[in-house]
VMD Tcl script that draws the C-alpha trace (Angstrom):
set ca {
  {86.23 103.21 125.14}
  {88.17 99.65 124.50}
  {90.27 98.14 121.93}
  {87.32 97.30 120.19}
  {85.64 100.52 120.08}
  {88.50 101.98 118.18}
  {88.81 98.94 115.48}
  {85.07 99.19 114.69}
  {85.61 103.25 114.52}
  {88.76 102.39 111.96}
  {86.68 99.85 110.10}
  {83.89 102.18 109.49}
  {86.59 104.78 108.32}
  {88.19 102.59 106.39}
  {85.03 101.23 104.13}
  {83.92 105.14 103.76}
  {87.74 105.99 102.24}
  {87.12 102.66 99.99}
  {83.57 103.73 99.10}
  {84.34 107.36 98.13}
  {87.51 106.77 96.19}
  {85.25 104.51 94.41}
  {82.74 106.87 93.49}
  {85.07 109.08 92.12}
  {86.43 107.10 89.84}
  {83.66 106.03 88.66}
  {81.82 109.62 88.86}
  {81.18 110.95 84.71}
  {83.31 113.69 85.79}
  {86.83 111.48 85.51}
  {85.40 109.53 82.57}
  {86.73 111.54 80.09}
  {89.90 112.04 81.26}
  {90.52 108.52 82.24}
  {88.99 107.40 78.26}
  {92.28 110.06 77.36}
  {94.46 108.33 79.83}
  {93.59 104.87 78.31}
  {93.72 105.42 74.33}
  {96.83 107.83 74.80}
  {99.04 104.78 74.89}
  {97.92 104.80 71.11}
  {98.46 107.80 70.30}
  {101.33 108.21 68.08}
  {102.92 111.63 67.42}
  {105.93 110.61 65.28}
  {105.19 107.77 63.24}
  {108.44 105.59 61.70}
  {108.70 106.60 58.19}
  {112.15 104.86 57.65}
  {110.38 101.11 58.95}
}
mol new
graphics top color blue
foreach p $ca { graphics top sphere $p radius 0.5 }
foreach p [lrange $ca 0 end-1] q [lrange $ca 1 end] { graphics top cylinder $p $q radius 0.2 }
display resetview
């Protein structure tokens, strides 16, 4: 095994990490919470009553 058996090994590794943290984020599992994550800069628990 060479030098470039191991960087084609790594590459292949590499792209399957990418892939799969790809599908989950985009699985329908994390949708909802990242929808939360996303409008919860909006949320506002204390609104200024004095302004």
């Amino acid at each position: 095994m060479d030098i470039n058996d191991l960087r084609s090994i790594y590459t292949v590794l590499a792209f399957a990490v990418f892939v799969g943290i790809v599908w989950w984020a985009y699985s329908a599992k994390r949708k909802r919470a990242f929808d939360e994550a996303a409008k919860s800069i909006l949320d506002d628990d204390a609104p200024d009553a004095g302004k």
